[in-house]
C-alpha positions in Angstrom: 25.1 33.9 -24.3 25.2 37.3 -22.8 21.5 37.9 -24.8 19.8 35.2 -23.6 20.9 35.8 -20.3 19.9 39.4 -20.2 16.1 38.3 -22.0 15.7 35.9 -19.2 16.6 38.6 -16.3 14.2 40.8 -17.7 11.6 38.5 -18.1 11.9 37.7 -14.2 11.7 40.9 -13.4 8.4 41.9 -15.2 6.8 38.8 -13.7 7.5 40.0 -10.5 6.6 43.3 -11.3 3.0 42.0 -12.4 2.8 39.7 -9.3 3.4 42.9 -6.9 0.9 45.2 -8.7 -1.7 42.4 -8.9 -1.0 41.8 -4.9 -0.9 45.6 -4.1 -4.3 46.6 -6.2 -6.4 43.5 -5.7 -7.7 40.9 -7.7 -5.9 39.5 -10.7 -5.9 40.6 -13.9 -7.5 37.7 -15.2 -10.4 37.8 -12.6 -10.8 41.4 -13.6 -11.4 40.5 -17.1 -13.7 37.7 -16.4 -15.6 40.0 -14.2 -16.1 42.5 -16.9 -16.6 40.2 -19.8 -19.6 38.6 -18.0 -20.8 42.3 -17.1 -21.2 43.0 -20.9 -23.2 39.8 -21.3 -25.4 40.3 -18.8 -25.9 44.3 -20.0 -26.5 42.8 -23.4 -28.9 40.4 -22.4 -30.9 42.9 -20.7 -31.0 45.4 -23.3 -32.6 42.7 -25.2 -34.8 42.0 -22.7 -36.3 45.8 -23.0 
């Protein structure tokens, strides 16, 4: 019991963790990623375009 207990607690924490950095630095992560993964399409289309 003491295990499952302790896995839980920690995985509280780290969520909250996450939630303050995302809140303290801006946008979310998965915006971020978004953000850059249309970036690279729109670089790639480009460089096709030349």
């Amino acid at each position: 019991m003491r295990y499952p207990l302790l896995a839980l607690g920690c995985t509280v924490l780290v969520h909250q963790g996450l939630d303050w950095l995302r809140e303290r630095f801006g946008a979310p992560l998965e915006e971020s990623v978004a953000d850059r993964e249309s970036g690279e399409a729109v670089q790639e289309s480009e460089a096709g375009v030349r």
